[in-house]
Backbone as a printed PyTorch tensor [residue, N CA C, xyz], in Angstrom:
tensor([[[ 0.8340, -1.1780,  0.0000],
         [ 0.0000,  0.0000,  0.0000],
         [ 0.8800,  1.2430,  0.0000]],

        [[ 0.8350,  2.3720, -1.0530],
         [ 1.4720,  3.6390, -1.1160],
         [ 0.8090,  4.5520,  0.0820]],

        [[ 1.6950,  5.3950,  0.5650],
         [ 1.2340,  6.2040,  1.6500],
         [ 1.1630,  7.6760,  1.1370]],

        [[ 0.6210,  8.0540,  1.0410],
         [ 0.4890,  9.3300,  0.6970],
         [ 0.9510, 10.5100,  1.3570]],

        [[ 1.6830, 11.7950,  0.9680],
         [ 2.3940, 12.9050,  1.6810],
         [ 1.7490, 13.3890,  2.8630]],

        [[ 0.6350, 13.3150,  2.7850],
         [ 0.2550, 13.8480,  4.6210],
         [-0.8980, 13.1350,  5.1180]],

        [[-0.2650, 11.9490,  4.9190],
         [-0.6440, 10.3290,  5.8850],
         [ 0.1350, 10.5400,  6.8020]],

        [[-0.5400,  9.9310,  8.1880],
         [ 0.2340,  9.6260,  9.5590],
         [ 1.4910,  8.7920,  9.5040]],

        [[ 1.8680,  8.0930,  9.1700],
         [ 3.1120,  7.3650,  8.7760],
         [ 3.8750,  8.5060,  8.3710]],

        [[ 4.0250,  9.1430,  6.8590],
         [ 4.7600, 10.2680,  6.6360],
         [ 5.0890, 11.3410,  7.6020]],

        [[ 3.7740, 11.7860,  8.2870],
         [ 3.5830, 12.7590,  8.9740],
         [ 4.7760, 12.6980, 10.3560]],

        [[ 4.7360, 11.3440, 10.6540],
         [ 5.7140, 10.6730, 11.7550],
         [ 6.6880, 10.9110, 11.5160]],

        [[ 6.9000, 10.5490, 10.0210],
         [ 8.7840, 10.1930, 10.0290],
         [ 9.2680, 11.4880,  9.6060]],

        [[ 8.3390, 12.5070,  9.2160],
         [ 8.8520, 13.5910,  9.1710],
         [ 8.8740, 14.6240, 10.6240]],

        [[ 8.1010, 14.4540, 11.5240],
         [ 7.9930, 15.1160, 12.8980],
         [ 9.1850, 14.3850, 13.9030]],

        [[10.0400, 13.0010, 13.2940],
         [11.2340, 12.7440, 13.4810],
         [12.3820, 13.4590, 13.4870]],

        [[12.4520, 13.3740, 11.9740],
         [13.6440, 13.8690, 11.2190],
         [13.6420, 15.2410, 11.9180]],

        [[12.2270, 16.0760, 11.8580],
         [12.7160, 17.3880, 12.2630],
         [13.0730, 17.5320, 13.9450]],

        [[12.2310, 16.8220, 14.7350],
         [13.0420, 17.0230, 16.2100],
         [14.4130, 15.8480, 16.2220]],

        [[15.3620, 15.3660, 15.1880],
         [16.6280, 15.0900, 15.3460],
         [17.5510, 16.7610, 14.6500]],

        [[16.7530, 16.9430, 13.6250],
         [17.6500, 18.0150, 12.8660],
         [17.6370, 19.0740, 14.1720]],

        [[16.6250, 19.3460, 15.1160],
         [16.4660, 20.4910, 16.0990],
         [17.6050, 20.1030, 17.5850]],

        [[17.4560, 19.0690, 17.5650],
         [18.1530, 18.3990, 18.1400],
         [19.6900, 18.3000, 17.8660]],

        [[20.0890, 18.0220, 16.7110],
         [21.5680, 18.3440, 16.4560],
         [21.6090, 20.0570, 16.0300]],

        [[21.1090, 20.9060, 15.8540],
         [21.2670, 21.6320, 16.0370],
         [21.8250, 22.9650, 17.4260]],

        [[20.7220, 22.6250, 17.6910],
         [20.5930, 23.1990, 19.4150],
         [21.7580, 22.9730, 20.3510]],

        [[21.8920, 21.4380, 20.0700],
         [23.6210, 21.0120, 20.8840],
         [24.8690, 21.7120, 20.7600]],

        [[24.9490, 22.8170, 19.2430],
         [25.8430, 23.3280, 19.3540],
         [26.3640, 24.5830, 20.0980]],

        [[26.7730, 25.6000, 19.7040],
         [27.2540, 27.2580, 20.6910],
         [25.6850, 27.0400, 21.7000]],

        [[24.5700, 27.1350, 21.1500],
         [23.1600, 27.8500, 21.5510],
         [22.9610, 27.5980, 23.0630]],

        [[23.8460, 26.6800, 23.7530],
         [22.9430, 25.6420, 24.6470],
         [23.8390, 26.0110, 25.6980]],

        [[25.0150, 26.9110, 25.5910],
         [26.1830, 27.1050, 26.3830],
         [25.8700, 28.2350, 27.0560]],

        [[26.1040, 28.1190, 29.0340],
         [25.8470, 29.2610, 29.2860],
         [27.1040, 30.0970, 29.4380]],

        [[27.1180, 31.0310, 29.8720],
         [28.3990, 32.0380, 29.7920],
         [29.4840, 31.3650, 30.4820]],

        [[29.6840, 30.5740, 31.4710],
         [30.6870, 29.5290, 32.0700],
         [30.7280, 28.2350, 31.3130]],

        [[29.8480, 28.1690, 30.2700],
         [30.1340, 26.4310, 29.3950],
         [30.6480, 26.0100, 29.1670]],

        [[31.9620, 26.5670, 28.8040],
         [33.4130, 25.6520, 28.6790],
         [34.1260, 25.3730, 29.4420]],

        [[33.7850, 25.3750, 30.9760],
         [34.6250, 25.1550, 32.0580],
         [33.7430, 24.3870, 32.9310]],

        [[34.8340, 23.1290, 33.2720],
         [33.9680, 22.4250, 34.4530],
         [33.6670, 22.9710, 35.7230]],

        [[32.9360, 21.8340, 35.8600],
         [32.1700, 22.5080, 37.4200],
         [33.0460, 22.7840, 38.7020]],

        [[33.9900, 22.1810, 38.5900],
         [35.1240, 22.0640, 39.9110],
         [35.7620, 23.1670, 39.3140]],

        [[36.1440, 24.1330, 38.5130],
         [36.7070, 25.0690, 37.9970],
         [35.6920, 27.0610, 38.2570]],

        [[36.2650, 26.9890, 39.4910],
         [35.5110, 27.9350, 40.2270],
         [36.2180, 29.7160, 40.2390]],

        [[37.6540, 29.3550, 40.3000],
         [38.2790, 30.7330, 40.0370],
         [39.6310, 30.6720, 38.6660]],

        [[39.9310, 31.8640, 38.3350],
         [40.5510, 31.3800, 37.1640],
         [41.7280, 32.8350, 37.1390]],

        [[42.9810, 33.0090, 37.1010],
         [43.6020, 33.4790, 37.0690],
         [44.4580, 33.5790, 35.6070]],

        [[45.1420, 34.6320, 35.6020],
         [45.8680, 34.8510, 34.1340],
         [47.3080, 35.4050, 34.8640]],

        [[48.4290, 34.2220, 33.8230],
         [49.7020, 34.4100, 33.8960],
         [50.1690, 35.5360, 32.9210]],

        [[51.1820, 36.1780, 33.2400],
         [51.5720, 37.1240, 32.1790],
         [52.0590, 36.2050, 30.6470]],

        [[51.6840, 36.8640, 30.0460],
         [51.8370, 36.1050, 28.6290],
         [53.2930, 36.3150, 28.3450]],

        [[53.7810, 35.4070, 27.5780],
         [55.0630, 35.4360, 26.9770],
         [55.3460, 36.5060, 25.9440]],

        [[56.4300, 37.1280, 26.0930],
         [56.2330, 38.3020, 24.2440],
         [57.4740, 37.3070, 23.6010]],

        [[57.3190, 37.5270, 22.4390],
         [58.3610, 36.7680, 21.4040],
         [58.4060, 37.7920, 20.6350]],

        [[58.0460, 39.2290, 20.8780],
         [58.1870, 40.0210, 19.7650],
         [59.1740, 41.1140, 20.2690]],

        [[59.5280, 42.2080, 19.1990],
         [60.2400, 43.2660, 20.2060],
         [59.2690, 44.5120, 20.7950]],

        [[58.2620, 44.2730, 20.9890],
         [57.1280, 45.3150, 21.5950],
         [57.0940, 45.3960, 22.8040]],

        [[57.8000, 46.4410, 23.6510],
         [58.2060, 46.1780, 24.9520],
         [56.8170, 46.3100, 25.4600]],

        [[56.5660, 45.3900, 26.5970],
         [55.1950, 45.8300, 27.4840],
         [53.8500, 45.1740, 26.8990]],

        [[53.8260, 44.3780, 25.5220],
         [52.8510, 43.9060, 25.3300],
         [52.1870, 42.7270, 26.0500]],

        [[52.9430, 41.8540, 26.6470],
         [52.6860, 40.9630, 27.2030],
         [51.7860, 41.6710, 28.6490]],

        [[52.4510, 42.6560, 29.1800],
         [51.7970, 43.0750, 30.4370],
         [50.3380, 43.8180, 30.3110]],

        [[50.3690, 44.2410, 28.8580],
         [49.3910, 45.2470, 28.7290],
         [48.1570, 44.1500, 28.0090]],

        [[48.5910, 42.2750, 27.9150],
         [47.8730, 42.1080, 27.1360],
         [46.6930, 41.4670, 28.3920]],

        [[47.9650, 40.7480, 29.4510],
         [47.5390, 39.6800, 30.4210],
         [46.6270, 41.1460, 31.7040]],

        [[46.8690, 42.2400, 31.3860],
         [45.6140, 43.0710, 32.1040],
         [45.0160, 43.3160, 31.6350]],

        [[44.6220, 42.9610, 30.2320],
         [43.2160, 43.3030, 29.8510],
         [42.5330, 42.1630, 29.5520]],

        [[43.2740, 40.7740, 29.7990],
         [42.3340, 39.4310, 29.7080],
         [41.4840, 39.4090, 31.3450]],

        [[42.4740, 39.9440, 32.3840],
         [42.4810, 40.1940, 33.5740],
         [40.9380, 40.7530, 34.0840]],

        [[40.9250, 41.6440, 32.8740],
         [39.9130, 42.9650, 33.5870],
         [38.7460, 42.4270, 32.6560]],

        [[38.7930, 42.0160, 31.2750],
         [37.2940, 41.0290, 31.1020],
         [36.9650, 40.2350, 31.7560]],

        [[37.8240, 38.9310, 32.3030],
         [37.4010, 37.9710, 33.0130],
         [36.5030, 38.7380, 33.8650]],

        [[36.7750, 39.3170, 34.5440],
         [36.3950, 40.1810, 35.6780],
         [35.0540, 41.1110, 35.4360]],

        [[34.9710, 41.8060, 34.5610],
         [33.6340, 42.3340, 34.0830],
         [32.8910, 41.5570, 33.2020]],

        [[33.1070, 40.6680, 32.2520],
         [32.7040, 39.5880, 31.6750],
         [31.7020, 38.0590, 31.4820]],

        [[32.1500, 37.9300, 33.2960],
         [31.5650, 36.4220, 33.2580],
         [31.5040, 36.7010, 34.7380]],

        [[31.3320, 35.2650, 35.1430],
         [30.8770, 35.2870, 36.5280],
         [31.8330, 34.1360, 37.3590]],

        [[32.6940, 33.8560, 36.9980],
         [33.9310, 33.4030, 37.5430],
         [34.3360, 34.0660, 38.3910]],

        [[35.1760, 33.8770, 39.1690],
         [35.9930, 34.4290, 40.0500],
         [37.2740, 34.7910, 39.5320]],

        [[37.7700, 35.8290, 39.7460],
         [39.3270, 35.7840, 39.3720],
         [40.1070, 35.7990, 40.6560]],

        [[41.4570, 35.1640, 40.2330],
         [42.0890, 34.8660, 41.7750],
         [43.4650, 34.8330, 40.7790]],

        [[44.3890, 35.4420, 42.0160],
         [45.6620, 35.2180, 41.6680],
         [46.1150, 34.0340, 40.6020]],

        [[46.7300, 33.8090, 39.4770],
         [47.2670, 32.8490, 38.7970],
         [48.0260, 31.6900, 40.0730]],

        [[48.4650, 31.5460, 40.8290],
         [49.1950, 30.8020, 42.2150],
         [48.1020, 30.1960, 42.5590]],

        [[46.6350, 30.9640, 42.9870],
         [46.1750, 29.9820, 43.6480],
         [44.7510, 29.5460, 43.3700]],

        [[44.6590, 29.8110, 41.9070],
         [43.5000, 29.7050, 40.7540],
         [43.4720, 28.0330, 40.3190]],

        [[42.0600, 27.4840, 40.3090],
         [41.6270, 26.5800, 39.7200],
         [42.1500, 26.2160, 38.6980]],

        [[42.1200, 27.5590, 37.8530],
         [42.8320, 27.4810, 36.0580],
         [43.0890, 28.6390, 35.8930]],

        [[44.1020, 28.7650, 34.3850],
         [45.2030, 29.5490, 34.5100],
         [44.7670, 30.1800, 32.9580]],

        [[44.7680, 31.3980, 32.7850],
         [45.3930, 31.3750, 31.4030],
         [46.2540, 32.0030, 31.0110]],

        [[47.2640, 31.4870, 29.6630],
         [48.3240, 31.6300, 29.7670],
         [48.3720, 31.8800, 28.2430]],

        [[49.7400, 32.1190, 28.1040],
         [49.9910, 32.3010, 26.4120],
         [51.3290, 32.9930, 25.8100]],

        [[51.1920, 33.2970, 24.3040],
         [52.5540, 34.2000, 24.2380],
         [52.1090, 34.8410, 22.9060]],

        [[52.5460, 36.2370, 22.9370],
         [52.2500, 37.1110, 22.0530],
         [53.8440, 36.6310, 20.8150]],

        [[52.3860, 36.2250, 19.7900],
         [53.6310, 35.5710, 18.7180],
         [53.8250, 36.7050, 17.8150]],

        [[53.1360, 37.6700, 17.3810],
         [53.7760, 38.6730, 16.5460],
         [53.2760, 40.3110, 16.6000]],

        [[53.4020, 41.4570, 16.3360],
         [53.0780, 42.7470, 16.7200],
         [53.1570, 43.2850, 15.3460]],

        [[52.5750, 43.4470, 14.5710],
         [53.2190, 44.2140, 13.4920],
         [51.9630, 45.5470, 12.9340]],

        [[52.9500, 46.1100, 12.4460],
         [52.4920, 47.6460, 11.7390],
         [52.4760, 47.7340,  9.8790]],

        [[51.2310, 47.9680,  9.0610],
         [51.4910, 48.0570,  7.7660],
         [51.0560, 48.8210,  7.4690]],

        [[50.5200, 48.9620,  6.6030],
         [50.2530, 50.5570,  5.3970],
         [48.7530, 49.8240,  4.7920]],

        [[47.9340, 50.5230,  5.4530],
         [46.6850, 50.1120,  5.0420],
         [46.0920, 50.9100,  3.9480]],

        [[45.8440, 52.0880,  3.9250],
         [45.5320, 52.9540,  2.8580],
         [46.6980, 53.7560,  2.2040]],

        [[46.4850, 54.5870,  1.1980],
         [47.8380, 55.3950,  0.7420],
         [47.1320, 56.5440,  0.1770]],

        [[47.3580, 57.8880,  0.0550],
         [46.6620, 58.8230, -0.6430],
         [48.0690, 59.2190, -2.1700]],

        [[47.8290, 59.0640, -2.7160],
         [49.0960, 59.1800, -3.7850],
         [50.0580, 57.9370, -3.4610]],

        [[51.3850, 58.7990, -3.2490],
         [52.2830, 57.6810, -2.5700],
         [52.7820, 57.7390, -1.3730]],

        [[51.7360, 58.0880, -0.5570],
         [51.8910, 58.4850,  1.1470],
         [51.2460, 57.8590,  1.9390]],

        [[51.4470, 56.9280,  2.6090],
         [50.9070, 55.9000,  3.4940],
         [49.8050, 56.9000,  4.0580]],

        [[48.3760, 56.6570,  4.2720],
         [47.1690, 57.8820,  5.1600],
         [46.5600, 57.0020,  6.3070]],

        [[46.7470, 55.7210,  6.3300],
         [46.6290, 55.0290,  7.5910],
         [47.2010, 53.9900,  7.6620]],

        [[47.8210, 53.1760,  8.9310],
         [48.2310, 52.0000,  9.2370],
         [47.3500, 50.7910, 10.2970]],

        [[47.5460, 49.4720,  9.4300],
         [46.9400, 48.6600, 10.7860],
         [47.6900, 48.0000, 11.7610]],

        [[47.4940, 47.7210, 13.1430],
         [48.6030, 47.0470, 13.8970],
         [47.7580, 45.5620, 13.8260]],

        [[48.2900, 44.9880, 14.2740],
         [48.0470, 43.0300, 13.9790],
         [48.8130, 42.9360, 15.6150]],

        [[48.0930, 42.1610, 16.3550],
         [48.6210, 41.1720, 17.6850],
         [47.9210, 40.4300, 17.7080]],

        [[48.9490, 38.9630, 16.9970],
         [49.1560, 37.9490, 16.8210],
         [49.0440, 37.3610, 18.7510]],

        [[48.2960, 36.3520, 18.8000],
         [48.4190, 35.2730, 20.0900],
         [48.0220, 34.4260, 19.8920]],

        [[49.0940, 33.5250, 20.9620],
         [48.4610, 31.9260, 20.9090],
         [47.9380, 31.4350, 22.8300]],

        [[47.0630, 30.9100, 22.4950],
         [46.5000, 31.2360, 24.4940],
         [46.1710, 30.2620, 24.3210]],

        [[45.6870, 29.5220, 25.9710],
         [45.2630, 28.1870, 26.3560],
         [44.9520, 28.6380, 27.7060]],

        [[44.1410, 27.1810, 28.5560],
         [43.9300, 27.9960, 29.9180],
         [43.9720, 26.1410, 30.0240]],

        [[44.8470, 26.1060, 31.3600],
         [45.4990, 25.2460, 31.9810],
         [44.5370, 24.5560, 33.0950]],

        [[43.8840, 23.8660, 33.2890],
         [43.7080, 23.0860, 34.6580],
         [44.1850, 22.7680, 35.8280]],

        [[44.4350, 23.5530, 36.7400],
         [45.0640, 23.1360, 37.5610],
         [44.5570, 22.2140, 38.4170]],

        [[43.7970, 21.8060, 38.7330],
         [43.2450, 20.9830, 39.6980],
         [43.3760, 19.2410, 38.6380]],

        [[42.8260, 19.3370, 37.5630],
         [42.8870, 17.9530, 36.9740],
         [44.5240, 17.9460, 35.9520]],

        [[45.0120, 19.1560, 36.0470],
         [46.0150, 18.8200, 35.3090],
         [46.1890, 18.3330, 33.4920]],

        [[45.2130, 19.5130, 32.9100],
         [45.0850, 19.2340, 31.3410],
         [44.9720, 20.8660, 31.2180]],

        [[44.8530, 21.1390, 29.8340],
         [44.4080, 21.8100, 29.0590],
         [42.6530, 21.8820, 28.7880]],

        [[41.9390, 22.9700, 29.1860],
         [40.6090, 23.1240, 28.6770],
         [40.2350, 23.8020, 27.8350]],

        [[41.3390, 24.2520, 27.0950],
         [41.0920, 25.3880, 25.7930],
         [42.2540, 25.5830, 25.5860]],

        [[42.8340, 25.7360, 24.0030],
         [43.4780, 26.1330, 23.4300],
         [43.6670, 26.8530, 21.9130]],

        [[44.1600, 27.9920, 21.7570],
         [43.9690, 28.3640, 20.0440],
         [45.1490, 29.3330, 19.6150]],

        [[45.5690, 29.0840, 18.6340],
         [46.7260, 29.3170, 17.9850],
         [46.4270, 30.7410, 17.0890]],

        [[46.8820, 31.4750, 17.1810],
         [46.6570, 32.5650, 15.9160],
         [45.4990, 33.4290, 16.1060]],

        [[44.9830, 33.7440, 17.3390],
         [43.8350, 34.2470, 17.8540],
         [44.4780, 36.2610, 17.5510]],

        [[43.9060, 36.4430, 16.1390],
         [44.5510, 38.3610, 16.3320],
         [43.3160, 39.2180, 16.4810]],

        [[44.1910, 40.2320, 16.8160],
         [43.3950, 41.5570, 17.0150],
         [44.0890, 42.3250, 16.0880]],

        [[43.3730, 43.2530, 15.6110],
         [43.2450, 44.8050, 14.8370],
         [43.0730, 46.3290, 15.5270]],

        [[43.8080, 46.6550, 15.2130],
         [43.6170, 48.6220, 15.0520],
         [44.4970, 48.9790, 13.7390]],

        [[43.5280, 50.2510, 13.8620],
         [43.8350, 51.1520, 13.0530],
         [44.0500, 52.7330, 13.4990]],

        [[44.8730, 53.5540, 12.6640],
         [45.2830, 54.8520, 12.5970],
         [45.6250, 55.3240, 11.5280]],

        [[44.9730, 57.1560, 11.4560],
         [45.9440, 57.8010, 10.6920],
         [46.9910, 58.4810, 10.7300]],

        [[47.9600, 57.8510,  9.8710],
         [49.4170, 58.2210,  9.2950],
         [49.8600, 59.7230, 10.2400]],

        [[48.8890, 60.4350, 10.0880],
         [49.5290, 61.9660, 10.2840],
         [48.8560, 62.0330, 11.9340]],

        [[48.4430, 61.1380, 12.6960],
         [47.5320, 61.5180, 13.9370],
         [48.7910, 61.2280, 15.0840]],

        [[49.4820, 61.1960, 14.4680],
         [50.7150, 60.8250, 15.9460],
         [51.3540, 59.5970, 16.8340]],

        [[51.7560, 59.3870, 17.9830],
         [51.6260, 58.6370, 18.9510],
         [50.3450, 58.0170, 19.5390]],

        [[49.8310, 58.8220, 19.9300],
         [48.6800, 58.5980, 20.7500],
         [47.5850, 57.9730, 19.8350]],

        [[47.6170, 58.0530, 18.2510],
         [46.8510, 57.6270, 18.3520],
         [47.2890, 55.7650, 17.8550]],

        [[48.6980, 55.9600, 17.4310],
         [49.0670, 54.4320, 17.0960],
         [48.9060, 53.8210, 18.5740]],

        [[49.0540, 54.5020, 19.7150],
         [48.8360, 53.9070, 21.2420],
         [47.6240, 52.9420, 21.2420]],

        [[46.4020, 54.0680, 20.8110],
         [44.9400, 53.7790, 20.7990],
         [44.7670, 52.8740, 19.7490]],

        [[45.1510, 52.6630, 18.9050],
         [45.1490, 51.6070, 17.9030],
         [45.6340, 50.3500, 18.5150]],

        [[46.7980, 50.3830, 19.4620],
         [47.4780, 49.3580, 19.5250],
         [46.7000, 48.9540, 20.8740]],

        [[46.0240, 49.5660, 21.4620],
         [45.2140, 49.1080, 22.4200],
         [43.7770, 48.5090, 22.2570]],

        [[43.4130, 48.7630, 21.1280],
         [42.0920, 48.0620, 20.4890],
         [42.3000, 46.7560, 19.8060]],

        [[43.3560, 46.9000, 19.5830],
         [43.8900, 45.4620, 18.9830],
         [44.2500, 44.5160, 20.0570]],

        [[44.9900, 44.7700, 21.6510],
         [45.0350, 44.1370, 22.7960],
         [43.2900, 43.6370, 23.2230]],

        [[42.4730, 44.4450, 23.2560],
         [41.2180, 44.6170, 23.6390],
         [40.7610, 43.6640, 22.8560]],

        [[40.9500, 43.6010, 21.7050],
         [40.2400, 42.6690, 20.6750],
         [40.5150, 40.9520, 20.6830]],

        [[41.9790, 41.0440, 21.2020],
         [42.5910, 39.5320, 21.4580],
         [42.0080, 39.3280, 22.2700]],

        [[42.2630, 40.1070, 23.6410],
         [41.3520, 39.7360, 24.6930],
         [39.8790, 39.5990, 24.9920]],

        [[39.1610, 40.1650, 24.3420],
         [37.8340, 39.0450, 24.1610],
         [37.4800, 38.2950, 23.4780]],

        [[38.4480, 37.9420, 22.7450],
         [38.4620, 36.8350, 21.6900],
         [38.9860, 35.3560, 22.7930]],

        [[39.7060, 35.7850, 23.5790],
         [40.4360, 34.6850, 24.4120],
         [39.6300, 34.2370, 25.4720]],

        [[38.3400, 35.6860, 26.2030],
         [37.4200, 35.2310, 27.0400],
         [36.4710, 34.4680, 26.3540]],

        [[36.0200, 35.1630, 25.0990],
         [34.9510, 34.3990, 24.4260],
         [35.2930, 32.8630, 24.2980]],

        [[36.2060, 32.4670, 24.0190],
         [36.5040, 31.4560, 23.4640],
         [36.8770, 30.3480, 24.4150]],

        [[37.4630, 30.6450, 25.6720],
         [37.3790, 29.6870, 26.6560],
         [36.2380, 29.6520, 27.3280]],

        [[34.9860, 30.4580, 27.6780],
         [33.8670, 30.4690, 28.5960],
         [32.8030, 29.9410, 27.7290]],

        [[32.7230, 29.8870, 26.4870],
         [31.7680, 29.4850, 25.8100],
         [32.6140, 27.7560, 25.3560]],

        [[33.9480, 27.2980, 25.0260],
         [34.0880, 26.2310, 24.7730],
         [34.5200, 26.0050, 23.8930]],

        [[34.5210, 27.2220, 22.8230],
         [35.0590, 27.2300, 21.7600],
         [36.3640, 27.4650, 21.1280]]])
């Protein structure tokens, strides 16, 4: 016997298919609350100063206080000294660089900065890794003729940018 498109049989195997498709769906980012990527025994979480490998004096300090100060306004973790933290995060600023983003004739009219990181956040209590990612950058920008202050401010939006890229990415799991 042929069953016809909106016979109960059909009707079934299609009210299946769609609560599996809703179902593998939903399991992914959607279902994570703002602590989802961290186990339950993982209660406070501290940040080591990051490694620099570049010649940018101070990036490492300026990067590991601003992972510091999201954790902290961010989520609902605790932050605690790196010494005596649940978990750690850690890392090393792999590259800093400055290019020539626009040009008006043949005169550079703005530059972008790039900070390059590679971060992970350590377990201390079970002794693994609960996140790790390689090549995690941030961006700023400036114009050419605006000075110091403002390649500063550039180079601080680009710290800012790693760093919620590094909260996002360990508290959600990703």
């Amino acid at each position: 016997m042929t069953e016809l498109p909106g016979s109960g049989r059909a009707r079934a195997a299609a009210g299946t298919v769609f609560a599996i498709v809703v179902g593998l769906t939903t399991t992914g980012c959607g279902v994570y609350s703002v602590e989802g990527g961290l186990p339950s025994h993982v209660r406070t979480v501290g940040v080591e100063f990051f490694e620099n490998s570049t010649t940018e004096a101070g990036v490492e300090e300026r990067l590991s206080r601003a992972i510091s100060d999201q954790l902290v306004t961010r989520s609902q973790v605790r932050y605690a000294p790196f010494s005596g933290a649940d978990a750690v995060v850690r890392g090393r600023v792999a590259r800093v660089s400055e290019e020539p983003l626009t040009f008006s004739g043949t005169q550079v009219s703005r530059y972008r900065v790039t900070v390059l990181v590679d971060a992970s956040v350590w377990d201390r209590v079970r002794r693994r890794n609960l996140w790790e990612r390689e090549g995690i950058q941030g961006l700023g920008q400036y114009d050419a003729t605006a000075g110091v202050a403002a390649r500063d401010a550039a180079y601080a939006a680009a710290v800012q940018e790693v760093a919620r890229q590094v909260i996002d990415g360990f508290l959600s799991g990703w």
